[in-house]
C-alpha positions as CSV (number, residue, x, y, z in Angstrom):
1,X,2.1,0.5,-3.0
2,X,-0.7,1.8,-4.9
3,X,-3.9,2.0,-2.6
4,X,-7.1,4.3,-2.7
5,X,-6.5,3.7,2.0
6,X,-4.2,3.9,4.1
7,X,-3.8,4.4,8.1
8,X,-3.5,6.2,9.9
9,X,-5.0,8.8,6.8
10,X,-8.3,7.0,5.2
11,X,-9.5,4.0,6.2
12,X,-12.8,2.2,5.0
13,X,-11.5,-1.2,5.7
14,X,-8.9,-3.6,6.3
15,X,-7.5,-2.4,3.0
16,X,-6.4,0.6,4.8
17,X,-4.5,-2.0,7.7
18,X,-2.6,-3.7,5.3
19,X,-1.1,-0.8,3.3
20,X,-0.1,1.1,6.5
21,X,1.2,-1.6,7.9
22,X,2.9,-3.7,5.5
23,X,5.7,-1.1,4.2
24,X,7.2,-0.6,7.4
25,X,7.9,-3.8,7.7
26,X,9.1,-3.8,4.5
27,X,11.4,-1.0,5.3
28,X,12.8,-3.2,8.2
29,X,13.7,-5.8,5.8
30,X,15.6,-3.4,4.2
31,X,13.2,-2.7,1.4
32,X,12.7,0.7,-0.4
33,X,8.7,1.0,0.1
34,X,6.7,3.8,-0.4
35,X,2.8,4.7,-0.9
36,X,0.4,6.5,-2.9
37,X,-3.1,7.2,-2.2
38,X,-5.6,10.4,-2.8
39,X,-5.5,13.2,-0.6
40,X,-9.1,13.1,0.8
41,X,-10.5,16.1,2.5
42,X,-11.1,14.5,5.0
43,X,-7.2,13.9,5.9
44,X,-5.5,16.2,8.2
45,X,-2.9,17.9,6.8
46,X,-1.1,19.6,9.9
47,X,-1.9,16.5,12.1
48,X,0.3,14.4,9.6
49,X,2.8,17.1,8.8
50,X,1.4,16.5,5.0
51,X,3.4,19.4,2.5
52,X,3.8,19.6,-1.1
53,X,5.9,17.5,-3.1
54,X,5.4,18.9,-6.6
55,X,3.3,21.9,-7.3
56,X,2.4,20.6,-11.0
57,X,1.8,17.8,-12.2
58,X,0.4,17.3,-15.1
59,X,-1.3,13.6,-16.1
60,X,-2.8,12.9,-19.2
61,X,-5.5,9.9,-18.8
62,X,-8.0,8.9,-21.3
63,X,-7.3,11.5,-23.6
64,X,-7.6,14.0,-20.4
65,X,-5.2,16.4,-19.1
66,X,-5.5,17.1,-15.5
67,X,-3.3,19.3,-13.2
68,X,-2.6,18.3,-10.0
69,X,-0.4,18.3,-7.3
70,X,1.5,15.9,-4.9
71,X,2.0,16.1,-1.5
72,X,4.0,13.9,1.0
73,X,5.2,13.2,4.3
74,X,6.6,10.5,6.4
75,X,4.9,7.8,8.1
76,X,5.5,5.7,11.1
77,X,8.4,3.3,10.3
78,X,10.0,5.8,8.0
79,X,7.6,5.3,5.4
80,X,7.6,8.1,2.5
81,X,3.8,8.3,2.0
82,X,2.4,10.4,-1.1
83,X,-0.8,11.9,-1.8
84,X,-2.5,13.0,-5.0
85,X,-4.4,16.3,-4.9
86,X,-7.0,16.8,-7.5
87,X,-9.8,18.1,-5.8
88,X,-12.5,17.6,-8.4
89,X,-12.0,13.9,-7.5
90,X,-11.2,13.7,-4.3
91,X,-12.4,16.5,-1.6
92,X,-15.4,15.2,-1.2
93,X,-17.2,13.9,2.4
94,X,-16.8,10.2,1.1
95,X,-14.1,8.1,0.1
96,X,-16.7,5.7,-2.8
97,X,-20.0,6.6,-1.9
98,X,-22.3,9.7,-1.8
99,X,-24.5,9.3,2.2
100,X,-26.8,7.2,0.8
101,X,-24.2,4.7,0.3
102,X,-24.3,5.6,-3.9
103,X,-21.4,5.1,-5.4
104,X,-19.6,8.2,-7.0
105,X,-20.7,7.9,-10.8
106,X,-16.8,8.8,-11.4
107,X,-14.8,6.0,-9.5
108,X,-13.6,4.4,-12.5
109,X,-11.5,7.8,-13.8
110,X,-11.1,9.2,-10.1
111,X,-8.6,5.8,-9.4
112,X,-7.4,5.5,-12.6
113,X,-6.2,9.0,-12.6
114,X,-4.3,7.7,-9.4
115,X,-3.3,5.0,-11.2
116,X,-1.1,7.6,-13.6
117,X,-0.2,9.8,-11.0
118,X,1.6,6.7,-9.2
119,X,3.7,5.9,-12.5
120,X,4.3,9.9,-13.1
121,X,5.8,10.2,-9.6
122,X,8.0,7.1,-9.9
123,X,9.6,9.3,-13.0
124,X,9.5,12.4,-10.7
125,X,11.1,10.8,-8.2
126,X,13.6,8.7,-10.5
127,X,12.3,5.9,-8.5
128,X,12.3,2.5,-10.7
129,X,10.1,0.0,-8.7
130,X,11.5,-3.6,-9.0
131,X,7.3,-4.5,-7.8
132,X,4.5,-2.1,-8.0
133,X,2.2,-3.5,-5.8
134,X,-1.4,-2.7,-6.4
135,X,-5.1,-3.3,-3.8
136,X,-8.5,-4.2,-4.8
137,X,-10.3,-3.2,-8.0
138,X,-8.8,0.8,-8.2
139,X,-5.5,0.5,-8.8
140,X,-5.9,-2.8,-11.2
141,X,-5.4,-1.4,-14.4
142,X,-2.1,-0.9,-13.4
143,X,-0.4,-4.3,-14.5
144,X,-2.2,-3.6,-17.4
145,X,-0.8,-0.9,-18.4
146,X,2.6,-2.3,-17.4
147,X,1.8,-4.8,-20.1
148,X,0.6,-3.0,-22.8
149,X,1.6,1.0,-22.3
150,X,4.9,0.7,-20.5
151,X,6.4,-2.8,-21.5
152,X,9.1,-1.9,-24.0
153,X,9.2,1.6,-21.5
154,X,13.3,1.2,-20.1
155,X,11.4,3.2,-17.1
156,X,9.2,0.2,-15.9
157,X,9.5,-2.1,-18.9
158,X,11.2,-4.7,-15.5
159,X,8.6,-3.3,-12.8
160,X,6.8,-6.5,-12.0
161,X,2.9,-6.0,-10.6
162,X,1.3,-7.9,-7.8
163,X,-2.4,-7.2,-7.1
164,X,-4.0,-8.3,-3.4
165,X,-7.4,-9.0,-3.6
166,X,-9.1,-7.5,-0.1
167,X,-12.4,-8.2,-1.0
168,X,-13.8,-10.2,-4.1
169,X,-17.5,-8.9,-4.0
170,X,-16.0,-5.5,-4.9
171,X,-14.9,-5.3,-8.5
172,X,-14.9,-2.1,-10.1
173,X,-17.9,-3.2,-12.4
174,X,-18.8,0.1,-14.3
175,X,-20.0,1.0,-17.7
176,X,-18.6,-0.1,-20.7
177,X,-18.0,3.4,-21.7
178,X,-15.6,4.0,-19.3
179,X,-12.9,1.4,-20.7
180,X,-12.5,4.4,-23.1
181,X,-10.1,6.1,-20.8
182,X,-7.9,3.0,-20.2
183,X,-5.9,3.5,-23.0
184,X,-5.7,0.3,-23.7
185,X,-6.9,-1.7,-27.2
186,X,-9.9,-3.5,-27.8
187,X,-8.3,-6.6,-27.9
188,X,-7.9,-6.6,-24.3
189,X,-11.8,-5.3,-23.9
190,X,-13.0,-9.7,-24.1
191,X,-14.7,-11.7,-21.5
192,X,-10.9,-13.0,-20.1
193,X,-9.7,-9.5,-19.6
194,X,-11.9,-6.5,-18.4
195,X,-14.7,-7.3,-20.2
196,X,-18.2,-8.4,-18.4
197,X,-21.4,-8.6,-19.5
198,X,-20.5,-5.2,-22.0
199,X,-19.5,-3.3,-18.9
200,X,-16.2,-2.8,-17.9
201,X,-14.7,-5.0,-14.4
202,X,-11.1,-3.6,-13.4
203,X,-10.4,-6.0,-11.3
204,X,-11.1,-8.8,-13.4
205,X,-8.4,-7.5,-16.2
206,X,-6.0,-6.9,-12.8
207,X,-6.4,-11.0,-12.0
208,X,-5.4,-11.3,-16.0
209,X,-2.6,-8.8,-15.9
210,X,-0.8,-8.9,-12.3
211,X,2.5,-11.3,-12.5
212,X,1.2,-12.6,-9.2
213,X,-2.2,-12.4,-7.5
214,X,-3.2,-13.1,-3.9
215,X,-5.4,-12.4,-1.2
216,X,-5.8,-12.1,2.1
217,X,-5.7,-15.4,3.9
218,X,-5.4,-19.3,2.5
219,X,-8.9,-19.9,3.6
220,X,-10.2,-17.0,1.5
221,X,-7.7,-17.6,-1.3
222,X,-9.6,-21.2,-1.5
223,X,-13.4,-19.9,-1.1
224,X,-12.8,-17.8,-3.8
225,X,-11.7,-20.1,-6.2
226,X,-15.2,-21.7,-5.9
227,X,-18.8,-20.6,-7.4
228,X,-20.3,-20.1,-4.1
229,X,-17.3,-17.7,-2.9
230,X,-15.6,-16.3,-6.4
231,X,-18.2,-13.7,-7.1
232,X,-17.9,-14.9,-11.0
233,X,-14.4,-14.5,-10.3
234,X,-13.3,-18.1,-9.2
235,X,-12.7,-19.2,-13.5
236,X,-10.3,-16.7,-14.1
237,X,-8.3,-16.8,-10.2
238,X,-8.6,-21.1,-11.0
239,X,-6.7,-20.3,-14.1
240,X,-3.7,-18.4,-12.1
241,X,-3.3,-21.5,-10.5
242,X,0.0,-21.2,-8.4
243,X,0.0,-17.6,-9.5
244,X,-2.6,-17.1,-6.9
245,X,-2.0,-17.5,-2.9
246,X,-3.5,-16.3,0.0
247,X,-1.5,-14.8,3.1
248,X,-2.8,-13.9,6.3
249,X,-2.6,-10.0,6.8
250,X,-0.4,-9.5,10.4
251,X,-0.8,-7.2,13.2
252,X,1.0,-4.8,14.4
253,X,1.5,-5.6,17.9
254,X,2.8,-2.2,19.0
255,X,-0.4,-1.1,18.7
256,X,-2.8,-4.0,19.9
257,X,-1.3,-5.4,22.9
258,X,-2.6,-5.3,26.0
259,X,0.7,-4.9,27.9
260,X,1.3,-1.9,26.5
261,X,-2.2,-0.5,25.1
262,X,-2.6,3.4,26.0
263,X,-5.8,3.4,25.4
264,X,-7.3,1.2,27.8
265,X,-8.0,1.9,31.8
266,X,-5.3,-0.9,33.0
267,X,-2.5,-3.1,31.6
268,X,-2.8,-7.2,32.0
269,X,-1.0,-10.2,31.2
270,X,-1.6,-13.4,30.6
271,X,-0.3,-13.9,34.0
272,X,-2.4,-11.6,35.6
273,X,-5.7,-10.6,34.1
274,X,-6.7,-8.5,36.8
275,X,-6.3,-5.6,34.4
276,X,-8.8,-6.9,32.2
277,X,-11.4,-7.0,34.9
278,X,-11.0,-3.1,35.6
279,X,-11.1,-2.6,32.0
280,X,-14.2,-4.8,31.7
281,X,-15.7,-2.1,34.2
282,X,-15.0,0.7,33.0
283,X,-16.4,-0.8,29.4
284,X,-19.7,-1.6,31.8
285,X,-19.9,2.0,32.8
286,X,-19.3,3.6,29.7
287,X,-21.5,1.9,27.3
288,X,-24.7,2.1,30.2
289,X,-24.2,-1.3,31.4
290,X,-25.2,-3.1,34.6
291,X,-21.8,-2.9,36.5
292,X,-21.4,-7.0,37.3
293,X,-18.4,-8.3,36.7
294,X,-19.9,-12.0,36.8
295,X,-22.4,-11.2,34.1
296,X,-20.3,-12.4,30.7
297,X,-20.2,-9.4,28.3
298,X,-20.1,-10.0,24.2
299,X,-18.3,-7.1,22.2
300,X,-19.1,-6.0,18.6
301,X,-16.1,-3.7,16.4
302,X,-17.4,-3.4,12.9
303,X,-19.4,-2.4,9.9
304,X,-22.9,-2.9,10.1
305,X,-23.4,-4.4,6.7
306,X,-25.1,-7.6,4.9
307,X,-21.4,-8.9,4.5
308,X,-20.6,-8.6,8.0
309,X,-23.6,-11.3,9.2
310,X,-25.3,-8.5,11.4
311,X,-28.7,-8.6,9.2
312,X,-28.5,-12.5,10.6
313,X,-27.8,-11.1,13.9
314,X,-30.7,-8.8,14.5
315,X,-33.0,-11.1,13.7
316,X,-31.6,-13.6,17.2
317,X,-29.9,-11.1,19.0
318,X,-33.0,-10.2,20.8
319,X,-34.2,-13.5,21.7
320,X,-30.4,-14.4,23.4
321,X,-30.9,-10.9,25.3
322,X,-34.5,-12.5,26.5
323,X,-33.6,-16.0,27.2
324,X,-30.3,-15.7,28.7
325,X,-27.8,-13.0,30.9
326,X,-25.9,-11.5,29.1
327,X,-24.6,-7.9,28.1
328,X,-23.6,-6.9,24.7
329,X,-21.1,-3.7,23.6
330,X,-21.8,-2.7,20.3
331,X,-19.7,-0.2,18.1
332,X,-20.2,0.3,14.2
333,X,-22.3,2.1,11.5
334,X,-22.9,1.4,7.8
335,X,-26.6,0.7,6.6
336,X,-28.4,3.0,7.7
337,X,-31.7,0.4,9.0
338,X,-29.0,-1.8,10.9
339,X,-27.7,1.5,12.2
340,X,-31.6,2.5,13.6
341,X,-32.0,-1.4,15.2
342,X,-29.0,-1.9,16.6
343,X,-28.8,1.8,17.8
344,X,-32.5,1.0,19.8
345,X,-31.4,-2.1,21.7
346,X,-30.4,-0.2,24.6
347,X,-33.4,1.5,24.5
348,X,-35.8,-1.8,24.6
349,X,-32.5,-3.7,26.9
350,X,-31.5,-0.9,29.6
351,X,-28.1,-2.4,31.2
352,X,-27.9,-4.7,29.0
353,X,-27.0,-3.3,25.2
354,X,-24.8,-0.6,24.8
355,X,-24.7,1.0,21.4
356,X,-22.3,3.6,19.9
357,X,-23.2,4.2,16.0
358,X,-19.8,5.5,14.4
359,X,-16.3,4.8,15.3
360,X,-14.0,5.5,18.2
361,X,-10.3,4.2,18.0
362,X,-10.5,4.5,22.0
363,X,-13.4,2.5,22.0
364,X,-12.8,-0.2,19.8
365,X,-9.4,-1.1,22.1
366,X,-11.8,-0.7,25.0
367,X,-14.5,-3.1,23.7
368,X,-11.7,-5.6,23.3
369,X,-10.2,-5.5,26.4
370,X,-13.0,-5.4,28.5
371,X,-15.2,-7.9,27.1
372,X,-15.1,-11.7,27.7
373,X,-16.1,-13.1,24.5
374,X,-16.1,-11.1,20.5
375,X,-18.6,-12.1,17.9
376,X,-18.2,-12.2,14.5
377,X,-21.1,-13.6,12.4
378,X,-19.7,-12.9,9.1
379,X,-21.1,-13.9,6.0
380,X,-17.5,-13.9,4.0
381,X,-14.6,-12.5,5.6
382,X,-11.5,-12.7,3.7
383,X,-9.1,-12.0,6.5
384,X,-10.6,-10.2,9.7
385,X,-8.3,-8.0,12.1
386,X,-10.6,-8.2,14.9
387,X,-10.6,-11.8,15.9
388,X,-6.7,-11.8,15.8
389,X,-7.0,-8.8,18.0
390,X,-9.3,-10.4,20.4
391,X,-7.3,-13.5,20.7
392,X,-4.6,-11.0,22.1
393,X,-6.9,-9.1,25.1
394,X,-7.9,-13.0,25.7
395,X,-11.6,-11.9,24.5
396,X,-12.9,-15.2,23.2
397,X,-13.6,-15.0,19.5
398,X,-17.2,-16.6,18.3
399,X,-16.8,-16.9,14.9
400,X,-18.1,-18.1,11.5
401,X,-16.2,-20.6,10.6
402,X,-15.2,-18.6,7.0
403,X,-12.2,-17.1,5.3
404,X,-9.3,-15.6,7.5
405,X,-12.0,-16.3,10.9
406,X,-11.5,-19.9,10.3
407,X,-7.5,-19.5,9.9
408,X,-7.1,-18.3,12.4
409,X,-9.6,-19.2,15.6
410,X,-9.1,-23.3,16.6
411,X,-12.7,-24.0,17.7
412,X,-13.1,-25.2,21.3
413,X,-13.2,-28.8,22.1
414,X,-15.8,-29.1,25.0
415,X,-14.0,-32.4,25.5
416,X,-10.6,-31.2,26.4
417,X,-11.2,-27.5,26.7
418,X,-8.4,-26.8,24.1
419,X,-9.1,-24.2,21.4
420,X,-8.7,-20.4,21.2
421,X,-12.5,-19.5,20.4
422,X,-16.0,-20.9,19.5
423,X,-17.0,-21.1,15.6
424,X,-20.0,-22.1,13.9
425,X,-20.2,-22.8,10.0
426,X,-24.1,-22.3,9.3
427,X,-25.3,-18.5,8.7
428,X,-28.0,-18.9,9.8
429,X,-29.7,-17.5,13.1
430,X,-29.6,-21.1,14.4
431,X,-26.2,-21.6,14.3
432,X,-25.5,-18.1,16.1
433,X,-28.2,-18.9,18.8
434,X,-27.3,-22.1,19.9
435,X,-23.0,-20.9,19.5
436,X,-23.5,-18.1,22.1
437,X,-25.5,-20.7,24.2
438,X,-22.8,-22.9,24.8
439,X,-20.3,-20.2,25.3
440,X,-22.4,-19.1,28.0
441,X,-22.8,-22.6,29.3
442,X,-19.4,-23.0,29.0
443,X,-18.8,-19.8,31.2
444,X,-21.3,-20.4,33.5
445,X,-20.5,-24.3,34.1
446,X,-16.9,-25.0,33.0
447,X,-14.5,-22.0,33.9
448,X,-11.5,-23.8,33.7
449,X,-12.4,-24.4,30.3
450,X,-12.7,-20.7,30.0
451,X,-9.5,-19.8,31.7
452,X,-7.4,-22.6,29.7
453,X,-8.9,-20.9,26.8
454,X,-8.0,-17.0,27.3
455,X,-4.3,-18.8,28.0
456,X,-4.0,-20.5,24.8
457,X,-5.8,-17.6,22.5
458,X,-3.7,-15.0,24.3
459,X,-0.3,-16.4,23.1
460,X,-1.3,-16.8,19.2
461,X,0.9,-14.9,17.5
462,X,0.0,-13.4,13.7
463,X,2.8,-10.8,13.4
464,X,3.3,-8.3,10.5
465,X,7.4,-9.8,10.6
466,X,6.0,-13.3,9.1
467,X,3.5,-12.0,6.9
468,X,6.2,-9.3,5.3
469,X,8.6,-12.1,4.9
470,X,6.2,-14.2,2.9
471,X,5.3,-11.1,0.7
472,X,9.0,-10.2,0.0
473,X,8.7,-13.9,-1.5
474,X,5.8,-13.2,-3.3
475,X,7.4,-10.3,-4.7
476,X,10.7,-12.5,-6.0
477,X,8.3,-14.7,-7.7
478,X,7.0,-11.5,-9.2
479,X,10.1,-10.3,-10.4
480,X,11.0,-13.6,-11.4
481,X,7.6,-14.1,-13.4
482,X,8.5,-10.8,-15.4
483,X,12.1,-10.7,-15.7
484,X,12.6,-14.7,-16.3
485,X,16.3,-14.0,-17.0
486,X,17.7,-11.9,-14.6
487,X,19.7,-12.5,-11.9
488,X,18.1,-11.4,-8.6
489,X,19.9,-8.3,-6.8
490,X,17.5,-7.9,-4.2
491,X,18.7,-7.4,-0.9
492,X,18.7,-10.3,1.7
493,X,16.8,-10.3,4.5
494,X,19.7,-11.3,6.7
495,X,21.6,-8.6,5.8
């Protein structure tokens, strides 16, 4: 695994979920994973037990030579976890962006240099990947270069890539100037391969390159094989055709269940959610809210961003605070305006909004045990954690009906009362209005609807255990894909 994230040491994103996750599940199947990522200032080296690996390494890139070091250590699950430490690239307070949310002129050789340093340490390690498995837009050259550099290479010349795509609308669309350092021939500098518009788009030639491509869940796999969802992508993913999939990222239930959750006030079950009422307090309390455990509460986990629907939001979330009871916990930060608005509510909404800009792991599990429903008014989302999270506390999802939300939330049938959440498909402030109206109709006025609802969204079940098994198949039809003639030695499952 190839990855600029990873939990618990630098996390952004979802990317960060998957590639902390994923291995050690691997691992359980009796897989030999292991990760590479940049060693951030910002990761704590004693905390993790992080130590050098190799004291010098040197990696030429672009014509470059750069000395750096590796350092490792192991990672829940037994996972051997490496980090690249070049600090010209990578201490700085930022993972992509300066604080006015710039990106780092660099990122284009910062990643790729990680890129080399991956292959250099398989050689260091005498470790010959049957799949190197790259994420998103910086580490997508790598199939190219497994291609073009390394193919006749006895090293990797079988190494098979597969490239998730975690989120389309980010590309790696830089200057043309910086294909320069790729290494690679012009031939492969054309508007099929990494070429756009005379600038450079990494993960474009990754889509080309990869022996297998997929993202994140089969909803967002088919949005973005359309105009409207491909980004300018959806030609070249179209072309993979069965080369490209979508599987639903899992979650690790040892950390998000709450029967077991350290980090909330009380334990429930779906048997007895008595739990989840004292949690629900304590949530009251600690983000300044009116201490009512009748009054239905709406929790928010996330980045306050375009992407994320909250520009939508702030434009109705006032008027639902004015024309009906309800409370809303709120925890997030990105732009910087949605950071000031959402930041005031409790200001102009005493005991009703609670706001906390940033990001608090013990928070987060609190805001999703303790509330009763969990919005998401997303404008894409290609998988989402949150909702399959929520569905687990038995905190109603309200959704938009897009990408992994729609996967995985079965919208409520005022009807019958069956369903595990409410979704709406317009993003619009309508749609999100008149949504959280009729979940707090349907709270107010039809409780057994409620209750039937918590039972059936608390015994979904979206574990890491299936999604690992339908990568290790992805990764056969890698391997398969590159090495068309050899037999396949991998080791069973079963085994």
């Amino acid at each position: 695994m190839v990855s600029s994230e990873c939990v618990p040491f630098a996390k952004t994103g979802g990317l960060a979920d998957v590639t902390g996750a994923l291995p050690a599940f691997l691992r359980k199947a009796r897989h030999d994973a292991r990760i590479i990522i940049p060693l951030y200032s910002s990761v704590d080296r004693d905390k993790y037990n992080i130590t050098v690996a190799f004291r010098q390494v040197t990696i030429i890139q672009g014509g470059q030579i750069f000395n750096c070091r590796i350092h490792e250590t192991i990672a829940d699950g037994d996972v051997p976890v490496y980090f690249l430490d070049f600090e010209p690239f990578f201490a700085r307070e930022n993972i992509y962006h300066d604080n006015d949310f710039n990106d780092y002129h660099d990122n284009p050789l910062r990643f790729m240099l990680l890129s080399g340093a991956a292959l250099e340490l398989c050689r260091l390690l005498n470790f010959r990947p049957d799949v190197i498995h790259v994420h998103d837009w910086h580490t997508a050259i790598l199939p190219a270069w497994l291609k073009r550099v390394f193919n006749n290479d006895p090293f990797f010349s079988r190494s098979a890539s597969v490239l998730t795509i975690h989120n389309i609308a980010y590309q790696g669309r830089y200057a043309g100037y910086y294909y320069g350092f790729t290494g690679l021939g012009e031939e492969d500098f054309t508007s099929d391969k990494f070429e756009c518009f005379n600038a450079i788009n990494l993960l474009k030639g990754g889509i080309y390159f990869a022996d297998m491509v997929n993202t994140v869940s089969r909803g967002y796999a088919a949005e973005t094989v359309t105009p409207e969802g491909g980004h300018g992508l959806d030609p070249f993913l179209k072309a993979r055709g069965d080369e490209y999939t979508g599987i639903i990222n899992g979650v690790d239930y040892s950390l998000w269940n709450p029967e077991t959750d350290p980090l909330i006030p009380a334990n429930f079950t779906p048997d007895d959610l008595s739990g989840k009422n004292m949690c629900k307090s304590v949530l009251q309390k600690e983000f300044g809210l009116k201490q009512d455990s009748s009054i239905p509460l709406i929790g928010i986990v996330g980045r306050l961003v375009e992407q994320k629907g909250f520009y939508i939001l702030s434009e109705c979330i006032e008027d639902i605070l004015t024309d009906s009871g309800v409370q809303f916990a709120i925890l997030g930060s990105g732009d910087k305006q949605l950071e000031a608005f959402f930041g005031s509510l409790p200001e102009r909404f005493p005991g009703r909004v609670g706001s906390f800009i940033g990001y608090s792991d013990e928070l987060a599990h609190l805001i999703e045990a303790g509330s009763d429903f969990f919005l998401m008014p997303s404008l894409y989302e290609p998988c989402g954690l949150n909702q399959i999270y929520s569905l687990k506390y038995g905190t109603l999802p309200i959704v938009r009906a897009t990408g992994g939300l729609n996967d995985t939330v079965e919208n409520y049938n005022k009807e019958t009362g069956e369903g595990t959440g409410f979704r709406f498909s317009e993003p619009s402030c309508r749609a999100i209005y008149h949504t959280v109206n009729l979940v707090l109709d349907t709270y107010y006025n039809r409780k057994h609807h409620i209750n039937k609802l918590i039972r059936s969204a608390m015994q979904q079940h979206f574990s890491w255990e299936d999604s690992a098994a339908e990568y290790i198949h992805l990764y056969e039809r890698a391997i398969e894909k590159r090495n068309p003639n050899q037999v396949n030695t991998t080791v069973p499952e079963s085994e």
